[in-house]
C-alpha positions as a Markdown table, in Angstrom:
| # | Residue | x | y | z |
|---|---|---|---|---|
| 1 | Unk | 65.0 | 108.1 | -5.0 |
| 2 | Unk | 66.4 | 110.1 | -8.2 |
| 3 | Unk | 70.4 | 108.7 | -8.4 |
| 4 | Unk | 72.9 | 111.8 | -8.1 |
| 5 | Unk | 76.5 | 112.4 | -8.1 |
| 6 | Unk | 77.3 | 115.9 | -6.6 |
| 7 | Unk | 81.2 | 116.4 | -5.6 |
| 8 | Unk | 82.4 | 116.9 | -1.2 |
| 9 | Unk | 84.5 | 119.5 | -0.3 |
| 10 | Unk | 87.6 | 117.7 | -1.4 |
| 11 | Unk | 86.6 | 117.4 | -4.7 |
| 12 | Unk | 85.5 | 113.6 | -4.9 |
| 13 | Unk | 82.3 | 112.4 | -6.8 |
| 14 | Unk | 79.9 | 111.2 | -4.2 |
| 15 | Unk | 77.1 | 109.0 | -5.8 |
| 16 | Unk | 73.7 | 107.8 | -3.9 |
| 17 | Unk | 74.2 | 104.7 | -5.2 |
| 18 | Unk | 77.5 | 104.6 | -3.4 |
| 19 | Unk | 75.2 | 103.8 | -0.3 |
| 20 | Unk | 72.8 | 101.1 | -1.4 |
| 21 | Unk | 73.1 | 99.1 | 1.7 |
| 22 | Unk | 72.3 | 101.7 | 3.6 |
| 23 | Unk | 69.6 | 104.0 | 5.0 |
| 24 | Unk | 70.4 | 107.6 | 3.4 |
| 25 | Unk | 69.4 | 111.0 | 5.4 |
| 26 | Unk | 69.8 | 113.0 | 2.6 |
| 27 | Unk | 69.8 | 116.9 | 4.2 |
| 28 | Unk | 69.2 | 119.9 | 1.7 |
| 29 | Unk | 70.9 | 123.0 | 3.8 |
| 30 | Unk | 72.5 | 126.2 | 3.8 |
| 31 | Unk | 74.8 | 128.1 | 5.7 |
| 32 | Unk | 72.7 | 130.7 | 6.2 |
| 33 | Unk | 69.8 | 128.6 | 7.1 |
| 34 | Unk | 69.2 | 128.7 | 11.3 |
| 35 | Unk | 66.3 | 125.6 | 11.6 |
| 36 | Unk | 69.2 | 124.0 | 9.5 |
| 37 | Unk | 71.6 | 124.9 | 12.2 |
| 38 | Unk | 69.7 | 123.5 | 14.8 |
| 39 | Unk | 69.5 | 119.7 | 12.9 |
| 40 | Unk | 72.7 | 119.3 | 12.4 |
| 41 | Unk | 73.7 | 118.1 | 15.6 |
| 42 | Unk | 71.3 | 115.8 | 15.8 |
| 43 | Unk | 72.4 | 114.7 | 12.2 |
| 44 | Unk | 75.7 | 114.4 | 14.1 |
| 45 | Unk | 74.3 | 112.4 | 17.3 |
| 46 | Unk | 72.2 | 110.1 | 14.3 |
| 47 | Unk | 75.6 | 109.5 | 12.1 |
| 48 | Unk | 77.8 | 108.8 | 15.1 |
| 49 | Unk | 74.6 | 106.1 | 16.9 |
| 50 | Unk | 73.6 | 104.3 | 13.9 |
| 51 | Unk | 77.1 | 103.9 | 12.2 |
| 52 | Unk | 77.3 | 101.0 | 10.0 |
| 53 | Unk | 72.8 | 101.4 | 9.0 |
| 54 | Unk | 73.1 | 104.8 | 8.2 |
| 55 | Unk | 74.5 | 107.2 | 6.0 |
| 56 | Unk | 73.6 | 111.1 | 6.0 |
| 57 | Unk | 74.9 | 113.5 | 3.1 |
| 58 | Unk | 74.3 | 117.5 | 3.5 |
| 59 | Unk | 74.0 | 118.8 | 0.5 |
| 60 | Unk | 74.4 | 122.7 | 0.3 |
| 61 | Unk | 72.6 | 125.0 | -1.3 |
| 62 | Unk | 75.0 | 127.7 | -0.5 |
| 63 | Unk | 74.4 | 128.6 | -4.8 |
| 64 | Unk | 76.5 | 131.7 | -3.9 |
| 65 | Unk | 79.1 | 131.0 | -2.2 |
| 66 | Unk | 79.8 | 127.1 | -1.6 |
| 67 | Unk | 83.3 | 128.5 | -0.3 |
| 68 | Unk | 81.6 | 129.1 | 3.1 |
| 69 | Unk | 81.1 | 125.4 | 3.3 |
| 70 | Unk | 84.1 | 124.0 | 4.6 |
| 71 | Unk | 84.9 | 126.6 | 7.3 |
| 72 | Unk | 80.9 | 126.4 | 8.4 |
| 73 | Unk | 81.2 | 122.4 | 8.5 |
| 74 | Unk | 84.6 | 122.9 | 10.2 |
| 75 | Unk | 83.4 | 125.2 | 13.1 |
| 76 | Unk | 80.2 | 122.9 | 14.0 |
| 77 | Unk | 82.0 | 120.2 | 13.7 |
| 78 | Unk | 79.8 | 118.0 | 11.0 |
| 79 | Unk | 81.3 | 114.3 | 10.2 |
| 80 | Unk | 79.1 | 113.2 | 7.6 |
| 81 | Unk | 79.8 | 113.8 | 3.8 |
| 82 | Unk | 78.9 | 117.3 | 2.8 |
| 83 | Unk | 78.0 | 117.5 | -1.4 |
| 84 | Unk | 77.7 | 120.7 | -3.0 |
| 85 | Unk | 74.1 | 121.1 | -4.1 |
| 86 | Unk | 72.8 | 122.5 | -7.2 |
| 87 | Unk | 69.4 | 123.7 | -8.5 |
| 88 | Unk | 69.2 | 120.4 | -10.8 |
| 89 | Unk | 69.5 | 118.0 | -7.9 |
| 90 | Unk | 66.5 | 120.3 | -6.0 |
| 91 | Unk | 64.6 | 119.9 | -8.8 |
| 92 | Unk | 65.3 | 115.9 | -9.3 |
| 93 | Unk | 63.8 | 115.8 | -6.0 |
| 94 | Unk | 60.2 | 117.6 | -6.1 |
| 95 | Unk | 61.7 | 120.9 | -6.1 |
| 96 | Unk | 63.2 | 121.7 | -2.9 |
| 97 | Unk | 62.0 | 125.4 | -2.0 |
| 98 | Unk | 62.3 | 125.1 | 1.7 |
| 99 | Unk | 65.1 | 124.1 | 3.5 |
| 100 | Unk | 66.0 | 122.3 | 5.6 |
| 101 | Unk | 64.2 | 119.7 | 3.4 |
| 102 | Unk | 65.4 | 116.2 | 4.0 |
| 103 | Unk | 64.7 | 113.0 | 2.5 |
| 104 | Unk | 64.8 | 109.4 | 4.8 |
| 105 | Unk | 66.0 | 106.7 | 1.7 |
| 106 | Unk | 65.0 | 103.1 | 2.5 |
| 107 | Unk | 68.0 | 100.2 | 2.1 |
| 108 | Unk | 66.0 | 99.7 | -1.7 |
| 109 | Unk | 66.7 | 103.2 | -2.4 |
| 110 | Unk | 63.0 | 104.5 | -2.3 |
| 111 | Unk | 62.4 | 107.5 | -0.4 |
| 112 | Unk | 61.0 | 107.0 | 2.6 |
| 113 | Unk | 59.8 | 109.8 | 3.8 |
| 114 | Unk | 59.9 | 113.8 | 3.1 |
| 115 | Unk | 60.4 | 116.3 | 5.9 |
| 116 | Unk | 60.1 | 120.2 | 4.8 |
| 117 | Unk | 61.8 | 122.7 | 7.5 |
| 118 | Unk | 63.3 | 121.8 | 11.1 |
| 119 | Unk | 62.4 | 118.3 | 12.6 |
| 120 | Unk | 63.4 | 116.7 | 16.2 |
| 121 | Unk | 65.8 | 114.1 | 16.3 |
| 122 | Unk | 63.3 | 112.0 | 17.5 |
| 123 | Unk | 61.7 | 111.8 | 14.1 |
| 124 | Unk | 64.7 | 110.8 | 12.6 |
| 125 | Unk | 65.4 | 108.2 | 15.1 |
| 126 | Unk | 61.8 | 106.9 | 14.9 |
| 127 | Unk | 62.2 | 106.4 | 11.1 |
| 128 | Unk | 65.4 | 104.5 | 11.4 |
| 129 | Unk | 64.0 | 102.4 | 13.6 |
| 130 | Unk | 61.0 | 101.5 | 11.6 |
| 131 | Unk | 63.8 | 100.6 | 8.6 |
| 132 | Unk | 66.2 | 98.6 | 10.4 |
């Protein structure tokens, strides 16, 4: 999986790297996006369950306006690190057109699987399950 460092919503420098001994969702969204409404609490449920094996990162794509961000993730509630998104980081992985996209990253840092548009929890979990 291409290495990034985007910044959260408070400004710190969030690497992938930073989570080597981890499995990494890694969740290309929007605010705007509804299928990427509808994952996010399961991304939620996933974080909050698997604590301590898993790691999930949102990373907007909110180009326009990445000040919606913080009063979107506010309102739903989200508790995993949110990274502000750019068209480079899309590209470094396959060109994200369709979103949600989301990437599962193995503890070796190789993706896993790829997931274009809305998917049950249960494929999630299923995948975590195969890596732990």
């Amino acid at each position: 999986a291409p290495d990034f460092t985007l910044s959260d919503m408070d400004g710190n420098e969030v690497s992938l790297s930073d989570f080597k001994v981890n499995i990494v969702i890694i969740n290309f969204w929007a605010t705007w996006c509804g299928p990427c409404r509808f994952e996010i609490p399961d991304l939620i449920d996933l974080q909050e369950k698997y604590n301590g094996d898993l790691v999930i990162l949102g990373v907007s794509l909110d180009y326009d306006g990445p000040s919606v961000v913080p009063q979107f993730a506010e309102r739903l509630g989200i508790s995993y690190p949110i990274l502000y998104g750019n068209g480079q980081i899309a590209q470094r992985y396959g060109g994200v057109t369709g979103i949600p996209t989301t990437f599962v990253i193995d503890r070796d840092m190789n993706v896993y699987k790829r997931y274009v548009g809305y998917r049950p929890q249960t494929v999630f979990e299923k995948d975590i399950q195969d890596l732990i």
